[in-house]
N, C-alpha and C positions, 0 to 999 in steps of 0.2 A: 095113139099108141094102141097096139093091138096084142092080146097075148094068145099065142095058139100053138097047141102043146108042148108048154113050158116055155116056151119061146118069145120074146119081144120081138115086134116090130114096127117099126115107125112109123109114118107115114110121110110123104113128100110134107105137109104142109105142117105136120109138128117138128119135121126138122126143120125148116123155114123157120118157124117160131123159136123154136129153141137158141137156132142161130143169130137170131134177131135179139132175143134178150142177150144171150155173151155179150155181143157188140154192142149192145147199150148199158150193159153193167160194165165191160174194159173201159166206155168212153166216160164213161162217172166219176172213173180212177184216174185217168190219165192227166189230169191236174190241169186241162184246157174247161174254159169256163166261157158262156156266150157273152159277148160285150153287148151292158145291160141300152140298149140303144133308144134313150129316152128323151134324148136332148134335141132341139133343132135339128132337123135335116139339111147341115150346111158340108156336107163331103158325097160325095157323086162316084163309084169306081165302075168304069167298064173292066169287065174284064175278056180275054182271050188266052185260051192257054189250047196249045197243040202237041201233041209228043211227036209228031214226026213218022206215028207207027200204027198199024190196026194191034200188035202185041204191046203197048206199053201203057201209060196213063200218067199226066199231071194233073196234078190239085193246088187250089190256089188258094190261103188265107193272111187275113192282113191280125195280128196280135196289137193292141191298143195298150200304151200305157202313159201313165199322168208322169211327166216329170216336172220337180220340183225347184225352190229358188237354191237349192245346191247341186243340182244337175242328177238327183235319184229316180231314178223311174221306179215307179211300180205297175205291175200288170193290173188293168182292168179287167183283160176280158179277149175274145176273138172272135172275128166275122169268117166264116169260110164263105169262099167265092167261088160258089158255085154255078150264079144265075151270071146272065150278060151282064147283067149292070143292078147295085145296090145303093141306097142312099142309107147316112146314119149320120150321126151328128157327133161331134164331138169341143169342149169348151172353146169356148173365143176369149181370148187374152192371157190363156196359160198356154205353155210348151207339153206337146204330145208328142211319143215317142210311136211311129207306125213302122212295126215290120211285117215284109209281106215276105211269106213262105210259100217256095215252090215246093212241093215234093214230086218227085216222078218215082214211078215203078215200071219193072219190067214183069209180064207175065209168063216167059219164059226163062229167061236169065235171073230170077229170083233175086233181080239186083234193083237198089232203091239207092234213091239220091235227095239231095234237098239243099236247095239253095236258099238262101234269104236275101234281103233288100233293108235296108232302114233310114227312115230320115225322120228329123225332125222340125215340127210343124205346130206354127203358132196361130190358129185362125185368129181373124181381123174380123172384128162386129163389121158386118154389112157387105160382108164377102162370103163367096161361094169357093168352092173347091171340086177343079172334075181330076179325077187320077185315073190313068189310062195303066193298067197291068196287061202285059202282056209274057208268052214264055210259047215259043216256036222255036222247035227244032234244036233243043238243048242251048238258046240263049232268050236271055230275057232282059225285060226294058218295064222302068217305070217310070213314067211323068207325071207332073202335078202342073193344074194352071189353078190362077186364081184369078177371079172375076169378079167386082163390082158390083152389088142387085143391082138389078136395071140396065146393066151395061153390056153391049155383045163381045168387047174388047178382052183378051187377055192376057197372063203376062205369066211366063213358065217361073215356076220355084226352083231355085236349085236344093239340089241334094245339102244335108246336113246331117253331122253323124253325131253322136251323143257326144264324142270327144271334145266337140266345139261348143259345147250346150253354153258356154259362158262368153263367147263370141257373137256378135250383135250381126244378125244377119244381114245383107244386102240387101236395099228394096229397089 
C-alpha cells in the first residue's frame, strides 16, 4: 500500500493478499471442516466434473459422516475434489454416510446450483473401494465398486439412502 498525497493506493499484489485472507477467514466460518484422513487408505475416487461451458464452473466434494446403531449421522468432515483422483480411508465395520456435492456457477448468469448424491456404506476389512464421480453437462453419476485385496474382480454397490440405514444390505 502506498500513500501519495493523502491518497491510498493499493497495489495488485496487496490486493491479491488481502483477498486471499477474506477467503480464508469466510472458509474458517463456514462450518465445513477437512475430513481428518488418518485411517487406511481403503476408498479410491476419480473424479471428472465438466460444466458444458468456457462461462461456467463445477466443484465436486464428497462430506463424510459416522452413522450410528440408531441410524444418526454426524458430520466428520470434507474432502473437496479437486485433483483426478484421491485416496482416504474411512472405518471397516461401521456404517458411513458419503455425500457428494456438486456445485456449478455460472460467470455470467450470476446463477449457482448444487446438486448432491448420498449413499451409504459399510467397508468390509480386506476390501477396497474405487467410486467413480462424475457431473457432465448438468447430469451426474456415481458408482462404487468394491474389490477383494488381491483380487482384480469387482462387484458394483448399490445406492443406499439413510432412510434404509436399518435395512440389511444386498451382497
Amino acid at each position: 500500500m502506498k500513500t501519495v498525497a493523502g491518497t491510498t493506493h493499493w497495489s495488485l499484489t496487496g490486493l491479491l493478499a488481502a483477498s486471499l485472507l477474506a477467503v480464508s477467514l469466510l472458509a474458517g466460518c463456514s462450518g465445513i471442516k477437512t475430513y481428518p484422513n488418518t485411517l487406511d487408505k481403503n476408498l479410491h475416487i476419480q473424479t471428472q466434473t465438466d460444466s458444458g461451458s468456457f462461462f461456467s464452473s463445477v466443484r465436486a466434494a464428497v462430506d463424510i459422516y459416522r452413522v450410528d446403531a440408531q441410524c444418526n449421522a454426524k458430520y466428520e468432515g470434507t474432502i473437496q475434489l479437486q485433483e483426478a483422483s484421491v485416496d482416504f480411508g474411512i472405518p471397516t465395520g461401521k456404517m458411513s454416510r458419503l455425500a457428494f456435492i456438486f456445485a456449478s456457477s455460472s460467470f455470467f448468469g450470476g446463477t449457482r446450483g448444487q446438486i448432491s448424491y448420498d449413499t451409504l456404506l459399510e467397508p468390509r476389512t480386506g476390501y477396497h473401494y474405487q467410486i467413480k464421480v462424475r457431473y457432465q453437462d448438468d447430469i451426474y453419476n456415481v458408482t462404487v465398486h468394491e474389490t477383494r485385496s488381491g483380487e482384480s474382480q469387482s462387484r458394483e454397490v448399490e445406492r443406499r439412502r439413510l432412510s434404509t440405514c436399518n435395512v440389511a444390505p444386498s451382497k
